[in-house]
C-alpha positions in Angstrom: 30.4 -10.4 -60.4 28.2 -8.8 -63.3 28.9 -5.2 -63.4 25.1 -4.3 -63.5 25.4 -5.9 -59.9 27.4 -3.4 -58.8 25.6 -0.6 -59.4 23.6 1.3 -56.8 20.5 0.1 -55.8 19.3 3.0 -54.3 17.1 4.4 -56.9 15.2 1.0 -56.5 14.6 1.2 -52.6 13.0 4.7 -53.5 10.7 3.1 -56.4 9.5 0.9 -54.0 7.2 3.3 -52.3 5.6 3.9 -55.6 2.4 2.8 -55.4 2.1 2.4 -58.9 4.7 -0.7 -59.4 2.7 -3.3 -60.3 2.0 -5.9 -58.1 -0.8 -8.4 -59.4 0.9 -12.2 -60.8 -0.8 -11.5 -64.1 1.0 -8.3 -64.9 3.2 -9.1 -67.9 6.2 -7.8 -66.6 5.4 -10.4 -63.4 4.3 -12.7 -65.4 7.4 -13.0 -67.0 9.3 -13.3 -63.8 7.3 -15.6 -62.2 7.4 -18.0 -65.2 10.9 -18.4 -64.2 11.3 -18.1 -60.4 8.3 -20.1 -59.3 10.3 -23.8 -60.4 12.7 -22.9 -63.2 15.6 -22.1 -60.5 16.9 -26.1 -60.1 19.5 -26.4 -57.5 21.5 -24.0 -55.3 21.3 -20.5 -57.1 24.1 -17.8 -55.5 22.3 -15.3 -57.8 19.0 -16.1 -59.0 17.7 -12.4 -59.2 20.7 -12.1 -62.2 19.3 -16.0 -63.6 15.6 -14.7 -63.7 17.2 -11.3 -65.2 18.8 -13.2 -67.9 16.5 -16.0 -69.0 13.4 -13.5 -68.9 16.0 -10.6 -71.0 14.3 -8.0 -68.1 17.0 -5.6 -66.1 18.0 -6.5 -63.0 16.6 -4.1 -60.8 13.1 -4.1 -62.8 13.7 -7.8 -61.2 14.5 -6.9 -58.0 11.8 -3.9 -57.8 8.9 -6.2 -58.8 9.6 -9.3 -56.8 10.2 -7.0 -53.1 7.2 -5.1 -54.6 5.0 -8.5 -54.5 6.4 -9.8 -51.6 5.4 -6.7 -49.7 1.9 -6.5 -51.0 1.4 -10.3 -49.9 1.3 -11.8 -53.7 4.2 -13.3 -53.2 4.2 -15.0 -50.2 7.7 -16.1 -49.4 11.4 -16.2 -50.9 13.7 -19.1 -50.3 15.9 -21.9 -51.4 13.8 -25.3 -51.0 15.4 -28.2 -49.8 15.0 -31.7 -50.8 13.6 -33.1 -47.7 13.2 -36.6 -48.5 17.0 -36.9 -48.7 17.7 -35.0 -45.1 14.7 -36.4 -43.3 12.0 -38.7 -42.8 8.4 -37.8 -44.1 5.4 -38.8 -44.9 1.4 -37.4 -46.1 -0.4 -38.0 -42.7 -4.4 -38.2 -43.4 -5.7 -37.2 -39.9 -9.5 -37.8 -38.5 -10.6 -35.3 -36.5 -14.3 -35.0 -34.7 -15.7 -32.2 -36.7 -16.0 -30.0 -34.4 -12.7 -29.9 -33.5 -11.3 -29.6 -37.0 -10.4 -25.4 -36.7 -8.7 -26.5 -33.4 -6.2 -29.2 -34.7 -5.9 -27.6 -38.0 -4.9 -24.4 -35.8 -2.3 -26.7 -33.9 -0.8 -28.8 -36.4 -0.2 -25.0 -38.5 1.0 -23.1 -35.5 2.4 -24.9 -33.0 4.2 -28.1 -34.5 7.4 -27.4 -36.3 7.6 -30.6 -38.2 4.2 -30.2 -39.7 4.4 -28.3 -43.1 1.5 -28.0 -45.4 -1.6 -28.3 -43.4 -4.7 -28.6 -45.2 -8.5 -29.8 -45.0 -10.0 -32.0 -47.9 -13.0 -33.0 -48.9 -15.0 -35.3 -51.4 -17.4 -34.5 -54.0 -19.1 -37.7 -52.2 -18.9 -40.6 -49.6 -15.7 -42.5 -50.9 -13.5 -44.5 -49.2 -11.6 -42.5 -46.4 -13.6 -39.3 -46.7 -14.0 -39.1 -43.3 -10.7 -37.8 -43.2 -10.6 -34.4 -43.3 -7.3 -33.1 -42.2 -4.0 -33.6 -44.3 -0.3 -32.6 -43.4 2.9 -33.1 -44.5 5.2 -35.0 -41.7 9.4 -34.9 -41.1 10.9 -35.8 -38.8 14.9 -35.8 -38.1 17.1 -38.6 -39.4 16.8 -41.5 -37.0 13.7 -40.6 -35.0 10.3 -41.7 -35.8 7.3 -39.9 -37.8 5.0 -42.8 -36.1 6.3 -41.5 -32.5 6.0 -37.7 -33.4 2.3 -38.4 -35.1 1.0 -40.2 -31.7 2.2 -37.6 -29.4 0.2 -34.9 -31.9 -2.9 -37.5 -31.7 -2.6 -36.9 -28.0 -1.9 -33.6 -28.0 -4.9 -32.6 -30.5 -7.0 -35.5 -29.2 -7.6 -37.0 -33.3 -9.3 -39.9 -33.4 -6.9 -41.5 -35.9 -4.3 -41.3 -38.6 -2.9 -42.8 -41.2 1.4 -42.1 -42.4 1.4 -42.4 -46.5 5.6 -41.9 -46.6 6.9 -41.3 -50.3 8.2 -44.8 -52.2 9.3 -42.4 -55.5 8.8 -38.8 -55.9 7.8 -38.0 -60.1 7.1 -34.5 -60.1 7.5 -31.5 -57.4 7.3 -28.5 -58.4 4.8 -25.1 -58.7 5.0 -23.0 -61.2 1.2 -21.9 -61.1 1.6 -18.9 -63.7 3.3 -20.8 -66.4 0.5 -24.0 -65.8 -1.9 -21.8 -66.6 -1.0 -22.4 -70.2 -0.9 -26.1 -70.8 -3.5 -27.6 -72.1 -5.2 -31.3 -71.1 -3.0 -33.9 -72.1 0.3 -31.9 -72.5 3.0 -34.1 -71.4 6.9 -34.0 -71.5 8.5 -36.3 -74.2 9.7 -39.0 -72.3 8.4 -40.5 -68.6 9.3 -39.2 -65.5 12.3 -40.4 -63.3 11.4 -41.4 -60.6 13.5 -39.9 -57.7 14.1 -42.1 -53.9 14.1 -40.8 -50.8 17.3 -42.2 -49.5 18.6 -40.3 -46.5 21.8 -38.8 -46.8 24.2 -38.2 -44.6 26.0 -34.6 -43.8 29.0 -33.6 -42.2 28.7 -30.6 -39.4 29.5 -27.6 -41.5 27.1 -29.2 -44.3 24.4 -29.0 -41.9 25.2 -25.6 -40.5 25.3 -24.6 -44.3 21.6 -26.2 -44.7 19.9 -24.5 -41.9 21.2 -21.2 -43.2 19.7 -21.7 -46.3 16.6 -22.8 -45.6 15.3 -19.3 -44.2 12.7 -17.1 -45.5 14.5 -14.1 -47.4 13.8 -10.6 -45.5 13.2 -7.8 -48.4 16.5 -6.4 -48.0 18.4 -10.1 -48.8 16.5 -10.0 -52.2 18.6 -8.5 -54.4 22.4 -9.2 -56.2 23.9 -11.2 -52.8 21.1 -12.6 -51.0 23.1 -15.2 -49.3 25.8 -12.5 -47.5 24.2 -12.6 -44.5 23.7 -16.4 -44.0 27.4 -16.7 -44.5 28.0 -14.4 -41.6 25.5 -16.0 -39.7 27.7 -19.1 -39.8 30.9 -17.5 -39.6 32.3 -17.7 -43.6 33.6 -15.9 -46.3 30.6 -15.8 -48.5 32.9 -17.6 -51.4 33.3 -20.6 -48.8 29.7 -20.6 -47.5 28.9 -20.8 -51.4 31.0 -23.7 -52.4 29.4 -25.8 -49.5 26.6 -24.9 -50.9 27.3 -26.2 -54.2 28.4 -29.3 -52.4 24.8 -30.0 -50.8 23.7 -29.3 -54.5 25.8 -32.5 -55.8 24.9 -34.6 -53.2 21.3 -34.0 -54.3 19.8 -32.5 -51.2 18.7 -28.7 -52.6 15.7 -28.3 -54.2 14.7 -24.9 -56.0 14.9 -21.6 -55.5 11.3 -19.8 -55.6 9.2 -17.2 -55.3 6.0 -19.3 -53.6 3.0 -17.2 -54.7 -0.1 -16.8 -52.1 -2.6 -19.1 -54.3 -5.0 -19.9 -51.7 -5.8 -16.5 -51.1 -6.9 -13.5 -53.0 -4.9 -10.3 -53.4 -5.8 -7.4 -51.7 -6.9 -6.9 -55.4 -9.3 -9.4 -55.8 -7.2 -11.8 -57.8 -6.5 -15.2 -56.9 -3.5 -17.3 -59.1 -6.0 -20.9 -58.0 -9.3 -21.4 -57.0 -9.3 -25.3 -56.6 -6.7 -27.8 -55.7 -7.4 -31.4 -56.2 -5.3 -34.6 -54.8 -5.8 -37.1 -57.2 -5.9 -40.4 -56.5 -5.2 -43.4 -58.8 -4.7 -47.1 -57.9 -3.1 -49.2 -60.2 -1.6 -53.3 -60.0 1.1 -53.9 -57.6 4.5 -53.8 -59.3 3.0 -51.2 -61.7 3.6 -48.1 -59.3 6.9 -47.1 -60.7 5.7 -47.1 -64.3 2.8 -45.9 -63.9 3.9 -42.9 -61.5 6.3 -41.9 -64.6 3.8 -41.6 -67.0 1.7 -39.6 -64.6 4.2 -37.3 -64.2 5.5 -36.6 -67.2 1.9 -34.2 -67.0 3.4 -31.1 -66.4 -0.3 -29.9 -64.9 1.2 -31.9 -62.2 2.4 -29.8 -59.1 3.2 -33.2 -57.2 3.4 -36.6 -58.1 4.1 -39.4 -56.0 4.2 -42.9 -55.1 2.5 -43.3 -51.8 0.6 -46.8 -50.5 -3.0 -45.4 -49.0 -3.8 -48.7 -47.7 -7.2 -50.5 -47.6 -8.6 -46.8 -45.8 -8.1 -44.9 -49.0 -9.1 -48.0 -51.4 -5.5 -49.5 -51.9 -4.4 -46.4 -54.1 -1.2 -45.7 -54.6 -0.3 -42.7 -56.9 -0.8 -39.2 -55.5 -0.7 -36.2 -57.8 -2.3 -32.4 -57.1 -3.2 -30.5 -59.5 -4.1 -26.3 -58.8 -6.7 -24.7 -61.1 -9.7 -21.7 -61.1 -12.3 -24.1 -63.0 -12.9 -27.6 -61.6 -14.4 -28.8 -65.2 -11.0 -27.9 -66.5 -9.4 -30.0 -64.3 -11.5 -33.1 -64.6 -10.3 -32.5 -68.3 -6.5 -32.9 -67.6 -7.6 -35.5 -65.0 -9.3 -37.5 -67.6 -6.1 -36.6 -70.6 -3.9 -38.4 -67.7 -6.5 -41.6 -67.8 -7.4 -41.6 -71.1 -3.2 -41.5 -71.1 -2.5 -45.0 -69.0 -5.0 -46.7 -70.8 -3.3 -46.1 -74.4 -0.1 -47.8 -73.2 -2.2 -50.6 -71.2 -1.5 -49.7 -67.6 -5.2 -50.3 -65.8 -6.4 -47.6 -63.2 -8.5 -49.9 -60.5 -9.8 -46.9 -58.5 -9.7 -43.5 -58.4 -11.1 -40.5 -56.6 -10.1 -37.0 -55.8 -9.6 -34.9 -52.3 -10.4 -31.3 -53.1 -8.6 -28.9 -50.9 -10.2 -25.9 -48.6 -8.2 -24.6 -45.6 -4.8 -24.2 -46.5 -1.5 -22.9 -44.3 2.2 -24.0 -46.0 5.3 -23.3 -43.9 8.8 -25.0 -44.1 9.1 -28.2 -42.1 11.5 -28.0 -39.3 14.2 -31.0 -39.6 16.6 -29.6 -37.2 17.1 -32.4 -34.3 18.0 -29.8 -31.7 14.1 -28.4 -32.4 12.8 -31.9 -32.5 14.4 -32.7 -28.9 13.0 -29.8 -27.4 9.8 -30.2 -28.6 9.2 -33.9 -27.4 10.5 -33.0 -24.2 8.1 -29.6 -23.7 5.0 -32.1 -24.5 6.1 -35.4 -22.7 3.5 -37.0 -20.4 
């Protein structure tokens, strides 16, 4: 281990009651951090407090000081290794119609009570387009072999919605946040080459893989953040950290870890005043059949682009079928990068049929629950 990992810490645990550390995501000192821990972690990280030391040239406990100090003062919302869940379960964007004045209700539901719900959010339009009248959007998974079409009728009949629509993921061409570091790029900035388009083939795991997995996936407390945050998962699962680690590194190859990140509150402001984003938009762009994975690429090789996928709306949402959300503080701005991205497509001759845009209000993320244990239970607490 790096020796400045084995120094005390202690001096840092007093420094945190120092009101005076900075805590706002436009500090430099954050800034700099964030630029890095947001999306610039790939993979499984055993210590990504020493990476974001080292690629931002900061010490490590000004590192560990400043993120705890976020985290507690609610900029930083939560700490965790994401998981690629498109490879451990099946998911899909559910559009949801709800009678309006039972929108607070289901929205409450969807966030609170179902576990397999993850990003729960109302949209709107800028006018009457096709499928406005669908105002609630989650994220879906569901375990390996059940069925997100079962799980999404029992919430219609739990919640009483009038209807929904499942948009599963053909290709995934860009996931990732990074809101400080966007704030930078400038319309029509794009990467040098397309995007790859990534599946969502299932894979399967053996037990100890899975045990592994659900370990990681946690929230970190406060007291995890710092030179071995993943000690206590390993003991929570009965191995030597070194062992717990290489399984780790395993689920890494086999293309089923995601980031490690620090997932900023940017629907909120600080109890400063600030907010990181003010709007966020899901794009919408339909383009000819058998043009989705090439046009998908070049899409996402926008790195304004939080996500980017391939998903088939269906004749509700006008036949489109590229999906990519963009976060911003102007809306004009964003109509800019919006119209770089057309402008874009129609150099190198791929035609954009239709497009619109859902703007985001109420907005609630947590983790999606994938375990099958959690799914069972659930279906049989809420069976007729």
């Amino acid at each position: 281990m790096n020796v400045a990992l084995q120094e005390d810490h202690s001096f840092v645990e007093s420094r945190m009651t120092d009101a005076t550390i900075p805590v706002e995501h436009d500090d430099p000192i954050n800034a700099q951090i964030l630029a890095i821990s947001e999306d610039k972690l790939s993979g499984f990280q055993r210590q990504p407090f020493q990476s974001v030391s080292e690629q931002t040239g900061l010490e490590f406990d000004v590192v560990i000081e400043r993120v705890r100090a976020m985290l507690a003062a609610g900029v930083i919302r939560r700490v965790r290794q994401t998981l690629l869940a498109t490879k451990l379960a099946h998911g899909a964007l559910v559009a949801w119609k709800v009678a309006p004045e039972k929108l607070d209700e289901v929205f409450e539901f969807m966030f609170k009570e179902d576990p397999f719900s993850g990003h729960v959010v109302t949209r709107s339009t800028d006018r009457e387009v096709s499928g406005s009248d669908y105002k609630l959007w989650t994220t879906l998974k569901v375990p390996q072999g059940e069925s997100l079409e079962e799980h999404a009728n029992v919430l219609k009949r739990l919640t009483s919605a009038e209807e929904f629509i499942l948009m599963p993921a053909h290709g995934i061409f860009s996931l990732g946040v990074g809101h400080v570091r966007r704030k930078a790029i400038q319309p029509g900035d794009k990467s040098d080459k397309p995007a790859t388009m990534m599946t969502t083939t299932v894979v399967d795991l053996e037990p100890e893989e899975w045990e592994v997995l659900l370990a990681l996936k946690g929230e970190l407390s406060a007291d995890e953040i710092g030179p071995e945050p993943w000690a206590r998962r390993a003991e929570q699962v009965n191995l030597p950290i070194d062992e717990f680690c290489r399984i780790a590194a395993r689920l890494d190859e086999k293309k089923v870890i995601g980031r490690f990140s620090t997932f900023l509150e940017h629907v909120k402001p600080s109890a400063g005043g600030k907010r990181v984003t003010r709007f966020n938009g899901l794009f919408h762009w339909k383009v000819p059949a058998g043009m989705q994975e090439q046009a998908g690429a070049e899409i996402g090789r926008h790195p304004i682009l939080t996500h980017c996928y391939w998903r088939e709306g269906g004749p509700t949402f006008g036949d489109v079928n590229i999906m990519g959300v963009v976060h911003g503080t102007d809306k004009e701005r964003m109509f800019e990068h919006k119209a770089a991205i057309d402008a874009h497509l129609e150099s190198i001759g791929i035609p954009v049929d239709y497009s619109n845009v859902f703007w985001g209000g109420r907005s609630e993320i947590k983790p999606s629950e994938i375990s099958p244990a959690v799914y069972k239970e659930f279906h049989e607490r809420h069976a007729e």
